[in-house]
C-alpha positions as CSV (number, residue, x, y, z in Angstrom):
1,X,-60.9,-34.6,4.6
2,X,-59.7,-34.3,0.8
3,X,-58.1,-37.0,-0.2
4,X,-57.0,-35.7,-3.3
5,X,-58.6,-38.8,-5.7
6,X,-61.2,-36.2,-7.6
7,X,-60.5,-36.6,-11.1
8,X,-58.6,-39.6,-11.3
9,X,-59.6,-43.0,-13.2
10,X,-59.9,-46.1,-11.1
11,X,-60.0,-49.9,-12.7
12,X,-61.1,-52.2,-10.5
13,X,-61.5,-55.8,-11.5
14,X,-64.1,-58.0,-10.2
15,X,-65.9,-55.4,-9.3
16,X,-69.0,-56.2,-10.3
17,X,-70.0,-58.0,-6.7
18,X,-68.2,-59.0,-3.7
19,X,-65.2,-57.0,-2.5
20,X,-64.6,-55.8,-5.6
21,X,-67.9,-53.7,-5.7
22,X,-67.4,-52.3,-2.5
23,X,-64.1,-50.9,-3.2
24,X,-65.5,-49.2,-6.1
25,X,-68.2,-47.8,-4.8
26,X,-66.2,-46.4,-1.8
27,X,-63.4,-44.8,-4.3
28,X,-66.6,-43.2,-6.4
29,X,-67.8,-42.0,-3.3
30,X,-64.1,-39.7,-3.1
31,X,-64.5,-38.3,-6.3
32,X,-62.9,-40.9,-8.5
33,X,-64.0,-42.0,-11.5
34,X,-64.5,-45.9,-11.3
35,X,-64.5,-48.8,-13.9
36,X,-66.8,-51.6,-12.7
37,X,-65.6,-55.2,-14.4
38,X,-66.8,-58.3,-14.4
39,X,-67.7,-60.9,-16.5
40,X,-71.3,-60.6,-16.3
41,X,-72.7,-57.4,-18.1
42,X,-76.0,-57.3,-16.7
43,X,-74.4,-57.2,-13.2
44,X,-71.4,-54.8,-13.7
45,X,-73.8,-52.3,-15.1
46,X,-76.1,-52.5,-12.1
47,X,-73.0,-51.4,-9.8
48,X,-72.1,-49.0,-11.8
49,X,-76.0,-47.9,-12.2
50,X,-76.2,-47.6,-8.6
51,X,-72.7,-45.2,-8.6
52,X,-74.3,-43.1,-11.1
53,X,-77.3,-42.6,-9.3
54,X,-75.6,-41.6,-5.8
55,X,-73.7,-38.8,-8.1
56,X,-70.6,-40.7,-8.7
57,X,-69.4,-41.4,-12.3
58,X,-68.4,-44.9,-13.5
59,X,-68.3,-47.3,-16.7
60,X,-68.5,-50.9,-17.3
61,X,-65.4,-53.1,-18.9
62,X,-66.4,-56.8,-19.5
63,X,-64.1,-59.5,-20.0
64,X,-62.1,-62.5,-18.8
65,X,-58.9,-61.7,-17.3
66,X,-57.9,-65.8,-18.1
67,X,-57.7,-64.8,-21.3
68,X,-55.5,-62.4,-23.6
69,X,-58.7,-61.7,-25.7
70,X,-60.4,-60.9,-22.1
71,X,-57.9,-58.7,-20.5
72,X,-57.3,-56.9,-23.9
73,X,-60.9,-56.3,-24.3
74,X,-61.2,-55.3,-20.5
75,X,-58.3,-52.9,-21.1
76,X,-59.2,-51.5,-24.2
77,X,-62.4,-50.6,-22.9
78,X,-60.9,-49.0,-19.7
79,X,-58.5,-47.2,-21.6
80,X,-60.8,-45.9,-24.0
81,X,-61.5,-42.7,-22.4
82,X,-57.9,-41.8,-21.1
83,X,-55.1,-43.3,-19.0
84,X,-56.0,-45.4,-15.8
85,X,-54.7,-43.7,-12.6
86,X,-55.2,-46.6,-10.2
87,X,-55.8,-50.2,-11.2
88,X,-56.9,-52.4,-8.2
89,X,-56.1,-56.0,-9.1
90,X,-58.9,-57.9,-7.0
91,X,-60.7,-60.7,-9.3
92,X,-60.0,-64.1,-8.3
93,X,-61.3,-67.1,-6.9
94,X,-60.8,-69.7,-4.1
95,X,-60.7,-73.2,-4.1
96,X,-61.0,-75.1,-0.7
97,X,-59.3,-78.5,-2.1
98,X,-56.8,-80.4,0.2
99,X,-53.7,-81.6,-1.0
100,X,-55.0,-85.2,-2.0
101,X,-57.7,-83.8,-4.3
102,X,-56.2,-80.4,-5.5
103,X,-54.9,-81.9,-9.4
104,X,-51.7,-80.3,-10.7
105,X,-54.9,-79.2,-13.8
106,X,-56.2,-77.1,-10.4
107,X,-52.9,-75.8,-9.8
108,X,-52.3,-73.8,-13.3
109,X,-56.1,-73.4,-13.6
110,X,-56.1,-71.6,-9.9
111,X,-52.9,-69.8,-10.5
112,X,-53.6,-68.8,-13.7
113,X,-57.1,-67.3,-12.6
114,X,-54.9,-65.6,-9.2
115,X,-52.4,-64.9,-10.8
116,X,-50.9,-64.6,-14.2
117,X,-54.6,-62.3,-14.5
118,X,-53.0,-59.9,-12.1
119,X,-49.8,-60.1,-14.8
120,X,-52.4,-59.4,-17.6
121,X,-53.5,-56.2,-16.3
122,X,-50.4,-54.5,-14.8
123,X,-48.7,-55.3,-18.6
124,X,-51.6,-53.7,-20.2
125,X,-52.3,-50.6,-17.6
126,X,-49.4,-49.6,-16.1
127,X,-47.3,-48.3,-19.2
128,X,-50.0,-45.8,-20.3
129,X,-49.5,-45.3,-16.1
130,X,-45.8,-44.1,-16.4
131,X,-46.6,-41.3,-18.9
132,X,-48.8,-39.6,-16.3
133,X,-45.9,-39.5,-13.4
134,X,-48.1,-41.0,-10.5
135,X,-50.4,-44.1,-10.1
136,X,-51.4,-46.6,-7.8
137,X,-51.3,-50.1,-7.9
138,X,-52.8,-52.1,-5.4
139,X,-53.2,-55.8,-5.2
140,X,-55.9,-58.0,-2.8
141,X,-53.9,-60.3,-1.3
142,X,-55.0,-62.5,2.3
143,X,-53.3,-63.7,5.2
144,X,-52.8,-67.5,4.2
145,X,-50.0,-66.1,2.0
146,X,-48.0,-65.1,4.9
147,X,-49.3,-68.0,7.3
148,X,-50.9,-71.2,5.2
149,X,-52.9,-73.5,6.3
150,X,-52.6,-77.4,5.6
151,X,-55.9,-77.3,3.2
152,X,-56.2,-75.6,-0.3
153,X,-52.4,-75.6,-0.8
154,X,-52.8,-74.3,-4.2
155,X,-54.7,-71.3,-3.2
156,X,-52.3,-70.2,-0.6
157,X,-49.8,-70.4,-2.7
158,X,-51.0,-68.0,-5.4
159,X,-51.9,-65.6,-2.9
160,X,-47.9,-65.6,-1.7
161,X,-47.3,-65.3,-5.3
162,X,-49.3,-62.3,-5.4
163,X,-47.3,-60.7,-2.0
164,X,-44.1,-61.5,-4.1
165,X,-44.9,-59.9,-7.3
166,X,-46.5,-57.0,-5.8
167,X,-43.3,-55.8,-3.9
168,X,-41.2,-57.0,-7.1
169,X,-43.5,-54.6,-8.9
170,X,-42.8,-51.6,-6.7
171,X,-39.1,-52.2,-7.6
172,X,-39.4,-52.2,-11.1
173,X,-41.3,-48.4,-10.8
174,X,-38.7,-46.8,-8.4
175,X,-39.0,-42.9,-10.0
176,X,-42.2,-43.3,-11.6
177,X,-44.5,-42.0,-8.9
178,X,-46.2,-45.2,-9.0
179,X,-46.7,-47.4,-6.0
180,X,-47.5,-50.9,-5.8
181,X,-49.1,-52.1,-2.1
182,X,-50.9,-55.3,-0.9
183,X,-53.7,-54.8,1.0
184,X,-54.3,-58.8,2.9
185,X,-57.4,-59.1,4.2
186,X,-58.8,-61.7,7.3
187,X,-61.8,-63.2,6.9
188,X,-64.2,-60.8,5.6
189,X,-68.1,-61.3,6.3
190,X,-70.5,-61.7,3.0
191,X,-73.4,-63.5,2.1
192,X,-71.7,-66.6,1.2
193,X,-69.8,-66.9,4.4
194,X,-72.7,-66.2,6.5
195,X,-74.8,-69.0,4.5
196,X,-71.8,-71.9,5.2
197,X,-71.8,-70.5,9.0
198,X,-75.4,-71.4,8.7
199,X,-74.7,-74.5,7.1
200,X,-71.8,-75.7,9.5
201,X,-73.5,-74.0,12.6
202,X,-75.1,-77.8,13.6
203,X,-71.9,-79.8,13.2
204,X,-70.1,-77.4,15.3
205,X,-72.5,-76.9,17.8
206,X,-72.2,-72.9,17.4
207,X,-76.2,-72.6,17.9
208,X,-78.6,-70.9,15.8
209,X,-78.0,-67.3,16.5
210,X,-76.4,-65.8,13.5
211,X,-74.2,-63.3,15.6
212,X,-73.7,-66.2,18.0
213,X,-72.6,-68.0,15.3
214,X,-70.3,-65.8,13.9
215,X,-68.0,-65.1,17.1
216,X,-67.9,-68.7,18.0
217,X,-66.7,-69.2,14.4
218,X,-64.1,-66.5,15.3
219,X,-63.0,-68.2,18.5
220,X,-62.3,-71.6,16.9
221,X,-61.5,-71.0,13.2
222,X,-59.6,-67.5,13.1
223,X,-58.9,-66.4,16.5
224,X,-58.3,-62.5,16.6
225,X,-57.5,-59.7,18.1
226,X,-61.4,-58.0,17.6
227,X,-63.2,-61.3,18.2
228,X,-64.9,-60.6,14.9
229,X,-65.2,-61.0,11.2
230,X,-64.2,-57.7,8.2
231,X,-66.5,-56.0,6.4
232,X,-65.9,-55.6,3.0
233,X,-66.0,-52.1,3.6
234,X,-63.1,-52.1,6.2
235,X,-60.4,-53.7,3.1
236,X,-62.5,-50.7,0.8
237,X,-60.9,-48.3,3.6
238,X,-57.3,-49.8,3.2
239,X,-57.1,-49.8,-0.7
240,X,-58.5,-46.2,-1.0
241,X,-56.1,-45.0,1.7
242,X,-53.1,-46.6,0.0
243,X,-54.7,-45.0,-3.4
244,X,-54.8,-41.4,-1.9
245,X,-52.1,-38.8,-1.9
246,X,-51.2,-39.5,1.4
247,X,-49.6,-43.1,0.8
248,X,-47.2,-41.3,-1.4
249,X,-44.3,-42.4,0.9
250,X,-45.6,-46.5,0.9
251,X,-44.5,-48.6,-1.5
252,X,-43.9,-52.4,-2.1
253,X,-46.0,-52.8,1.7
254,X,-48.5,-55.2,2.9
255,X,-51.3,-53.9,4.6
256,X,-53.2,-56.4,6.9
257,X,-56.4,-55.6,7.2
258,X,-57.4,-58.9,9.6
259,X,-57.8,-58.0,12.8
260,X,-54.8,-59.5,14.5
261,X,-55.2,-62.3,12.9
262,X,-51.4,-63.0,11.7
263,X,-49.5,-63.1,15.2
264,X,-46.1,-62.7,13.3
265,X,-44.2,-58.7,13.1
């Protein structure tokens, strides 16, 4: 199936491991030209190496989002070559702090990282956006925005945040032909999950299996519907989806990607 993204231009931050990369890679893989950022240059460019070698086409923007200097750099350098039909606002970080240690220095540190980054790029992409009549915005969002837990309070909150100015967004471009969409995640697999499964597997008693391991995880720390982790290619699915022609009709959505892990409509 066409999904009509051949030609266009596709941002997406924190692209240069992670989620972020897999998301690119799968909206190269459908014609789309992709931007690979990070901060680390010598990583970004071996994702977008790798594109260019499978026959895909993409570029490298470097630059810290938690900065003005790093998201005008990041946008100048994506914008360099023509409008940006689809920014996919993904770079963030977590912070596993309970409420007794999180500072209110972690709070603005975390939501500006989360957050106000997010705000950085849609202020410096989207107008060049609304010129062409049609664009996608899509932002990562996670399931302890709708549902948060008792620990990292501060985290939770900026991924609500995001939720909130994600549909506020799609408001704001009603007759542009730009959408804005969530897509909220479970918990996704990846090499740094499966090495604290590893590491917590003794205290838990899950065994040392890794797949063992990883469903009894499931069963006691996010109970779901599929008895399972994600795959980061499974939220890559979701975003280039909502980034096709076919989403044309969704707009200020969330789209849970988590297995069954919300139990809430």
């Amino acid at each position: 199936m066409d999904i009509q993204l051949k030609g266009k231009r596709a941002l997406v931050t924190g692209s240069s491991s992670g989620l972020g990369e897999a998301i690119a890679k799968m909206l190269a893989s459908e014609g789309a030209m992709v931007i690979i950022h990070g901060r680390n240059l010598e990583r970004a460019e071996a994702v977008a190496a790798e594109i260019n070698a499978s026959g895909g086409s993409a570029a490298v923007a470097i630059g810290d989002l938690k900065t003005d200097e790093g998201a005008d750099a990041v946008a100048a350098a994506a914008l360099s070559c023509g409008p940006v039909d689809i920014l996919v606002n993904n770079a963030g970080v977590t912070s596993h702090k309970a409420w007794g240690e999180a500072s209110t220095q972690d709070w603005l540190e975390l939501y500006d990282t989360n957050v106000v980054s997010y705000v950085r790029m849609i202020q410096r992409i989207v107008p060049k956006m609304k010129e062409l009549g049609w664009g996608r915005v899509i932002h990562i969002g996670g399931g302890l925005a709708i549902q948060p837990i008792k620990e990292q309070p501060h985290y939770n909150a900026t991924l609500a945040a995001r939720h909130n100015m994600s549909a506020s967004l799609a408001r704001q471009l009603k007759d542009t032909g730009i959408t804005s969409n969530i897509v909220s995640p479970g918990a996704i697999i990846n090499p740094m999950v499966e090495q604290w499964l590893e590491q917590a597997a003794p205290k838990f008693g899950w065994g040392k299996d890794m797949e063992e391991i990883k469903y009894k995880a499931v069963q006691e720390l996010i109970p779901n519907d599929t008895g399972r982790f994600g795959t980061p290619e499974e939220i890559a699915g979701a975003v280039v989806y909502l980034c096709s022609r076919f989403a044309d009709y969704i707009s200020g959505a969330v789209l849970r990607v988590d297995g069954g892990t919300i139990r809430s409509l």
